[in-house]
N, C-alpha and C positions, 0 to 999 in steps of 0.2 A: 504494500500500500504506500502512500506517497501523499505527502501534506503539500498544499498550496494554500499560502496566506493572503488574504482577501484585509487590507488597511489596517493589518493587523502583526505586527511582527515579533511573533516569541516566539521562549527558549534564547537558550545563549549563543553569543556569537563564537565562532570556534578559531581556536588559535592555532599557529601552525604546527607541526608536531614537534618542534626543537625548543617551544614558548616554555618546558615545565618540564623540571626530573623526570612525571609521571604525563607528560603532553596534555594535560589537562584544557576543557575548553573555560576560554575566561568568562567568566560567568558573571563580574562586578563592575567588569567596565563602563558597562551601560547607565550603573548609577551613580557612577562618578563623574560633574560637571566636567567639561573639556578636557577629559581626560584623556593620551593617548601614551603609548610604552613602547619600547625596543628592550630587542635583547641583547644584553653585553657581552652576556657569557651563557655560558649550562646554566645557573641560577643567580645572576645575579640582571637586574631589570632595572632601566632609564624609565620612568613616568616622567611624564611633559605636559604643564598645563598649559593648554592652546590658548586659555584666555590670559595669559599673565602678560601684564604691562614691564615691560623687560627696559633694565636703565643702560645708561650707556658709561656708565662705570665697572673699573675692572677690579676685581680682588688683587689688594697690595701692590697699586697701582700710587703713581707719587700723590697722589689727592686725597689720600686715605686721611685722615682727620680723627680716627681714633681707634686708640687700639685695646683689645677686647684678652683677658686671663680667663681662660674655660682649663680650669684641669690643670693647671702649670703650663701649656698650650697657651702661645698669645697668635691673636691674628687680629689685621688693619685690615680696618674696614672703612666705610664710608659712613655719616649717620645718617643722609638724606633716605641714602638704599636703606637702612634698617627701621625707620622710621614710616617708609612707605609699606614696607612689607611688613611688617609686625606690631601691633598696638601697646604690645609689652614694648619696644622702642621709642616708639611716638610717644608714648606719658613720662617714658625715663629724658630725650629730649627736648621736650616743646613743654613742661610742666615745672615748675617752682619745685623741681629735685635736685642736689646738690652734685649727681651725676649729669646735672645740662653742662657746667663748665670744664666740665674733668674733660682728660683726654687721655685719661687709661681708666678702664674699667674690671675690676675682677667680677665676672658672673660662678656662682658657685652652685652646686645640686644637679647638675648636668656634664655630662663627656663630651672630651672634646672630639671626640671619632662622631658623636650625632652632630653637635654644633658646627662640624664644618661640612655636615653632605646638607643638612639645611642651608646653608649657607648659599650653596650651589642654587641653590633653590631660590633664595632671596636674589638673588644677582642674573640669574637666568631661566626662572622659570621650570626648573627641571628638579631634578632628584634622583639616585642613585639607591638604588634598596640591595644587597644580602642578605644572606643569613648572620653574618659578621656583623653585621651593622644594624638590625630589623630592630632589636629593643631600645639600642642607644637614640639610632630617630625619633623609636614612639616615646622615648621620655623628653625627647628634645620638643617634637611637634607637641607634645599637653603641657610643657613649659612655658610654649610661645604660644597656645592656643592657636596652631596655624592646623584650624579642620581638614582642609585638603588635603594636608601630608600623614594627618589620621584616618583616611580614607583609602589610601593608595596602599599605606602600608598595609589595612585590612585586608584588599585587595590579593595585596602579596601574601600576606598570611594564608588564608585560604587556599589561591590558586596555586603557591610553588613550596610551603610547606608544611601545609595541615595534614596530609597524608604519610609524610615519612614521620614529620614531629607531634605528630596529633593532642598529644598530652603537653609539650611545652608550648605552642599554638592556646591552647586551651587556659593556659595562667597567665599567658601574658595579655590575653582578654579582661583576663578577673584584675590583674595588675595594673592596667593602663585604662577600664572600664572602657572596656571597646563594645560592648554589648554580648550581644548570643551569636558569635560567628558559627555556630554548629550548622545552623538551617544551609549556609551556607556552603559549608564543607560539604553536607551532607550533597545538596546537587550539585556538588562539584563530579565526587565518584558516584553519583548519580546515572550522571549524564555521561561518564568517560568510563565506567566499567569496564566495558569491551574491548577497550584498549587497555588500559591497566593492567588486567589480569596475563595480559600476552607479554607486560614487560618485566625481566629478570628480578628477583625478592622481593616483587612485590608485594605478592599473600605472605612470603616470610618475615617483611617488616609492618604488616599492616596488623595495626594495636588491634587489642578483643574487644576494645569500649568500643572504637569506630567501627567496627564490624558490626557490633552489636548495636548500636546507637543506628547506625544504615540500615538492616533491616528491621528495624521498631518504626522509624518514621514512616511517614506515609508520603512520599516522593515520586516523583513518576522515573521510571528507570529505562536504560534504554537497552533490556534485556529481556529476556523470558523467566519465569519463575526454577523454573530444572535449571537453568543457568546458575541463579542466584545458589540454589541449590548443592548446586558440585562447586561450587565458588568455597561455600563451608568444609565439606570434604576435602578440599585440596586445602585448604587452610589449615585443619587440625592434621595432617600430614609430611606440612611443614615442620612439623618437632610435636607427634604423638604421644608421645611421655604427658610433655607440659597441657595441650593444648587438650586431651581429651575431653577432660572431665569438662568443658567450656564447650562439647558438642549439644547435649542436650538441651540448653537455656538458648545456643543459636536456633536447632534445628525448629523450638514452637515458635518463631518468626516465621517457619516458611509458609505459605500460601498453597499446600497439597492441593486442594480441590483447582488448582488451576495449572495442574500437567495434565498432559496428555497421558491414556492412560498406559501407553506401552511406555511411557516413563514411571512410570508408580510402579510397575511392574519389574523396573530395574535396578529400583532399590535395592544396595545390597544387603545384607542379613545384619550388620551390623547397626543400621540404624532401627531395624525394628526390633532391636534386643529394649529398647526402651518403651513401654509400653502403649505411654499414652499416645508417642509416634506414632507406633503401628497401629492405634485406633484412628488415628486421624487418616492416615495413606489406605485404609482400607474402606472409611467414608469416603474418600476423596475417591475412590475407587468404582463403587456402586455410582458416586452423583455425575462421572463422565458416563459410565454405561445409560444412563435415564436423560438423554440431554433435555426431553420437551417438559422433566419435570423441574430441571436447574431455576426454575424461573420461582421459584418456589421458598428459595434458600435466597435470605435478605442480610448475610450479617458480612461485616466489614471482610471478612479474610475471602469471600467468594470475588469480589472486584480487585480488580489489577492496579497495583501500588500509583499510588498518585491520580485514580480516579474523581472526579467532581460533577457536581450536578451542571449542566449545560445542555440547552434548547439544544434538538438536533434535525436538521430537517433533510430528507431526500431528496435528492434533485430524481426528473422521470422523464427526460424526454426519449419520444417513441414510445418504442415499450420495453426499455431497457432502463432499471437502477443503476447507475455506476458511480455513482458522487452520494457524500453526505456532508452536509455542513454544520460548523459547530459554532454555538454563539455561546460566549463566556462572556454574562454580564457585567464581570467587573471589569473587563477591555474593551475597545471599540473592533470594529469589524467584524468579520467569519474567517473562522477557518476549515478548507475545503478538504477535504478526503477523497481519493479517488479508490474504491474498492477491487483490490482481487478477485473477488467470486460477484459481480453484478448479478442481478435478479431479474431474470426475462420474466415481464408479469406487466400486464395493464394496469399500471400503478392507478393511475389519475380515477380508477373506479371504484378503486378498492376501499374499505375501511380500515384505521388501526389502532391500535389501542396499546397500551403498554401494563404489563404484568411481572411484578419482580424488578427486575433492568435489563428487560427484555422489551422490543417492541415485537406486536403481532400485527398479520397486514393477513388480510383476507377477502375472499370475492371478489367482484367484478367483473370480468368479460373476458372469454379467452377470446384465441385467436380469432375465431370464427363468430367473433357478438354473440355466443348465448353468454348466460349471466356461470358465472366460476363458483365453483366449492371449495378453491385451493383455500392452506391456510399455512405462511408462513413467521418464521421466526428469527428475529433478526440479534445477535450474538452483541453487539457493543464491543466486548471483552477481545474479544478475535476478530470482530468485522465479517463473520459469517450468515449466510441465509440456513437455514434447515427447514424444507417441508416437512410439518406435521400432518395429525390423522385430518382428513378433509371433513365438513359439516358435511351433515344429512343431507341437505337442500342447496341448491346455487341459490345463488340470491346476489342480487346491486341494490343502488339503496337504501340499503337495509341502514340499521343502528349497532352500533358495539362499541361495549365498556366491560371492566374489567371490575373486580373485588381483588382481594389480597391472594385469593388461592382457583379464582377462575375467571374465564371470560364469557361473555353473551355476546348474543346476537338475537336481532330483534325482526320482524317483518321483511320488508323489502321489496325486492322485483325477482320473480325467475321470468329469463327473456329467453327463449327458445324458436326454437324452427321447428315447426309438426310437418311433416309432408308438405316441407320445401313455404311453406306459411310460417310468418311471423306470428308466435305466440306469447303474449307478456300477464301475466300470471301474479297478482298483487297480493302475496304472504302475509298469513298471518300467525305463521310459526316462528316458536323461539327456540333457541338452543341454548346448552350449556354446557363449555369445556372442564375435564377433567383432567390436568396436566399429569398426574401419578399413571393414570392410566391409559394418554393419549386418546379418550374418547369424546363425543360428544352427543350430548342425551339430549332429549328433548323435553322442556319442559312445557307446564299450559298454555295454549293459543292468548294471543292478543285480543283483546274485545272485538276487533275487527283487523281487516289487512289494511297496512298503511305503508309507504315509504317517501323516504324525502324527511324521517323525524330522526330526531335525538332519544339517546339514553342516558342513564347515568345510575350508580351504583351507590346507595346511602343507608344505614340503620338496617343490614341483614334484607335490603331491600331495591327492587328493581322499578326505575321510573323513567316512562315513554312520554316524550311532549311532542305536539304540533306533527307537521306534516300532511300529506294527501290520503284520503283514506280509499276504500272501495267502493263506499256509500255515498250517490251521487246526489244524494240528497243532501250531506254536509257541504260545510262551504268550502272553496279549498283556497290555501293551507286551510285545516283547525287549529281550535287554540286549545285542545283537548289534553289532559295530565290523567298519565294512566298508573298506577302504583303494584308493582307484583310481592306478596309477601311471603316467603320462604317458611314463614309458618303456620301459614292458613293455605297456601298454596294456591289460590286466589287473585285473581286482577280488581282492584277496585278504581273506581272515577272518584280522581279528586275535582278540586277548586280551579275553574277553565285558567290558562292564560289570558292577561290582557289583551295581547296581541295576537292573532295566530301568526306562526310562526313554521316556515320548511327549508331545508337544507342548513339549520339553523347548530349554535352548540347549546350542548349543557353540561354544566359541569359542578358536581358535587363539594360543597366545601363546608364546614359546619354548622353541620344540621340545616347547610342553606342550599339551592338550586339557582342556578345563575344563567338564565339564557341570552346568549348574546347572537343579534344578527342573524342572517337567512335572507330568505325570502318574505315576503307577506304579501296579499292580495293589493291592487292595484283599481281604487273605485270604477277607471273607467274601464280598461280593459287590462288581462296577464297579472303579470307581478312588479313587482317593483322590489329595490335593498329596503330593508327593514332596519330603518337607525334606531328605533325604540325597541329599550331590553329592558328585562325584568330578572325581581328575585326571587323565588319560592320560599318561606319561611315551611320547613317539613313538620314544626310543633304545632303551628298553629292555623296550618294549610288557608297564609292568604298569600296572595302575590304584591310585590311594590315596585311601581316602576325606578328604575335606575338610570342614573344618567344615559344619556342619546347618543350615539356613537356621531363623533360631528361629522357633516353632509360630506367634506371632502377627503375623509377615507372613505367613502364607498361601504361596498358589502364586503360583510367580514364572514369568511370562510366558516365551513362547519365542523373544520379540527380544531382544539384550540388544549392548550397543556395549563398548567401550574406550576409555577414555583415561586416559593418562597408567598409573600401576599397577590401575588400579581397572576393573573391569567393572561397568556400571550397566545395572539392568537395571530394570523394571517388576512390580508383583506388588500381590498384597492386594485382598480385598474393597472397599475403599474409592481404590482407583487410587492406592496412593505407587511413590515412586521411591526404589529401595534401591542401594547401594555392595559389593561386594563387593572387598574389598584383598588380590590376590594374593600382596603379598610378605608381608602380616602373617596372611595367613588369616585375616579378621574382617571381617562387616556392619557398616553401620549405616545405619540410616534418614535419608533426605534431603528429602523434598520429599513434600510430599500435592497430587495431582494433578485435576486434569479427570477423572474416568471416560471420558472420551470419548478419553483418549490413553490407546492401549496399548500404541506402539511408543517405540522410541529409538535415534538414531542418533548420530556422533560427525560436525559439519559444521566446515567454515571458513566464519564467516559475519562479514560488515560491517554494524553498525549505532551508534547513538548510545551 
């Protein structure tokens, strides 16, 4: 698979492979103003700040006007240059201190090995970091309060030696209050793994906190879990004696139910001498054998390290899936996926719904325009399709939502050819999926056949709003609320919509029903976008209307997701992506899209 970033540009930028003992990619640069580095040597690194106002005075040049005792170390300097670059100068020169008239000065609590690569620095803008040198500057740079050479050095601390020095890296934090460089270490060998491990002592100089601190966090890794896996095994073989007894407390970091399972199967005997191991590698066993039941299993260690919640929508032009796009709301732009196994399937008719962090996409129309029974399963995790068991009945149309442990389907269309005759067939059957068992049963008929409506899944309980029905006696759309209860087994009529409503969402949110957009009848003649939505209150079964989607979004599609307070949904002539804010009841416009995406979903997904 292959990321393409759409106004949106993450992950690290990567450095060349001679940048870092371990070629790590720089991962800090980006949040360091003007910042830009060369390499001097194997480890030792020039930072240059682009924006520094640079003088045209020389260090120990005959204009030097004052001379400076750091350490027994004297050096001439200028006081204009130290003045402009440092505020700890500027108050010692320009302020009513008895160091304005001197012209020698002892500075003391500082080396003179820091005081003269700052110095560099004052004078042109640069800086010179080692490992020789790295703490004498950061005492020097919190001396002078100069933040940028506290920055660069973090910088270097991380990128060229958090991994060989992990523990001394780590005091000289708590020493110089640099903050929690870990996060950072942490996607350093994150994101460089796969090269790391290919270079010599690596795993035999790599500390058991950092090991173990690497696989605790929740980081996205640019590896597979068997990987991370044999990564430990080659590490406690690096010197078995010492390292053993430190296998078990790595190995419950690993992520089992996410190998493949002829990798669970290669385990060698040694790891399942530990018990609770071998209960988890033999769960993790049974849950690849059952894939259409995985959707099932919600707890952190089933999603892939550094997973996150992010809108995800499929691109479908023809009839081929090959793209998917990813919106992380806390950045601007998408970013785009181009999938390995696309999905030959008439997207644009289908329904989907999502179950576990899994999405489900089902029905529509094969090749041939009858209405489809297929029902697919889309993987997040690996970027896979899997068909499962097909529904009873084809059906378009139709409505599907999900609960925490199955999915529905509601009414619809079967559209058929009899003897070379177009046949369209307005259902009023429902179904219900069984993931443990890949079936799907049928439960009781809809008061009548309808399609063109919404569902939605609330209190052990299924509710059908609006749409076309078979009774040509209703109006079309209805503004009809139909409620199915799993323990009376029963359909009952609740309280109408304000509006009728078709092609329209609904979507369940505490103890409330939220319909936005569709269709709605049209006084003079068809239909018309439907800007007025409503809320359903389920305790008290009244409806209230809620703000109006404004006139120039247009009609808002009938997929629409949640997350967090907000429902996002899809709409407009020109394909944007709109916000709906439940708790403040107000739009706003987010995102101008592909045309070719008209659905959205809410995934856990792992990428850069």
């Amino acid at each position: 698979m292959s990321l393409v970033l759409i106004s949106l540009q993450l992950g690290a930028t990567s450095a060349s492979p001679e940048d870092s003992i371990y070629n790590c990619k720089n991962l800090n640069i980006n949040n360091i103003p003007a910042m830009d580095c060369m390499k001097i040597s194997q480890n030792k690194i020039k930072y240059l700040n682009k924006n520094y106002q640079k003088f045209p005075h020389k260090i120990y040049d005959s204009k030097c006007d004052i001379k400076l005792s750091v350490g027994g170390t004297s050096f001439r300097v200028h006081k204009q240059v130290l003045s402009e670059a440092s505020d700890y100068f500027s108050a010692m020169f320009h302020h009513d201190m008895k160091e304005k008239e001197q012209d020698a000065i002892e500075i003391k609590d500082i080396s003179p090995k820091g005081f003269s690569a700052i110095l560099d620095y004052f004078y042109h803008g640069n800086i010179t970091i080692c490992p020789e040198n790295i703490e004498d500057v950061l005492e020097v740079a919190r001396f002078f309060q100069a933040d940028w050479i506290v920055d660069v050095c973090c910088n270097f601390l991380v990128e060229y030696m958090s991994l060989e020095n992990y523990t001394y890296v780590q005091n000289l934090a708590d020493k110089y209050a640099l903050g929690d460089l870990q996060p950072d270490i942490l996607q350093v060998l994150a994101l460089s793994i796969n090269e790391l491990v290919e270079q010599p002592k690596f795993l035999q100089n790599l500390p058991e906190n950092l090991l173990l601190a690497f696989l605790q966090c929740d980081v996205y890794v640019e590896a597979h879990e068997h990987f991370l896996f044999k990564i430990i095994l080659d590490w406690v073989d690096e010197d078995p004696c010492t390292r053993k007894p430190s296998l078990l407390p790595l190995l419950k970091e690993i992520r089992f139910s996410l190998m493949e399972l002829e990798e669970l199967e290669s385990i060698p005997d040694l790891v399942h001498e530990f018990e609770e191991i071998h209960n988890e590698i033999e769960f993790a066993k049974n849950y690849a054998l059952c894939i259409q039941a995985q959707c099932l299993q919600n707890d952190d260690k089933f999603l892939p390290r550094g997973a996150h919640s992010v809108l995800a929508m499929i691109f479908f032009p023809d009839d081929i899936c090959t793209n998917i796009a990813y919106k992380d709301l806390d950045n601007p732009g998408l970013c785009v996926e181009e999938l390995d196994s696309p999905l030959h399937i008439r997207y644009e008719h289908t329904r989907e719904t999502v179950l576990g962090n899994f999405l489900f996409v089902a029905g529509g129309y094969t090749t041939n325009y009858c209405s489809s029974n297929c029902v697919f399963m889309y993987d997040p995790r690996f970027r896979t399709w899997t068909e499962i068991a097909s529904m009873q009945n084809p059906r378009v149309s139709f409505a599907m939502c999900s609960s925490d442990h199955n999915l529905f389907v509601l009414g619809g269309i079967n559209h058929m050819f009899v003897d070379n005759n177009e046949v369209e067939v307005i259902l009023q059957n429902c179904e219900m999926y069984f993931p443990e068992e890949n079936i799907w049963v049928a439960i009781p008929d809809l008061p009548l056949g309808i399609f063109d409506h919404a569902s939605a899944f609330a209190n052990d309980c299924l509710y059908c709003s609006g749409g076309i029905t078979d009774n040509p006696e209703n109006t079309v759309p209805v503004p009809f609320l139909y409620v199915y209860s799993f323990s009376t087994k029963t359909w009952e009529t609740k309280a109408e919509m304000l509006y009728p409503h078709q092609r329209h969402c609904m979507m369940s949110i505490d103890n409330k029903l939220f319909v936005l957009g569709g269709y709605t009848r049209d006084n003079e003649i068809g239909f018309k976008d439907c800007l007025t939505n409503e809320c359903y209150d389920i305790e008290t079964n009244q409806w209230t209307e809620i703000i109006s989607t404004p006139p120039e979004y247009g009609l808002l599609q009938s997929h629409a997701t949640q997350l967090e307070n907000k429902i996002y949904i899809i709409g407009g002539e020109k394909t944007n992506l709109y916000a709906y804010d439940f708790e403040k009841n107000t739009f706003e416009e987010l995102e101008l899209l592909d045309p070719k995406i008209q659905r959205v979903s809410c995934l856990d997904v792992a990428y850069p």
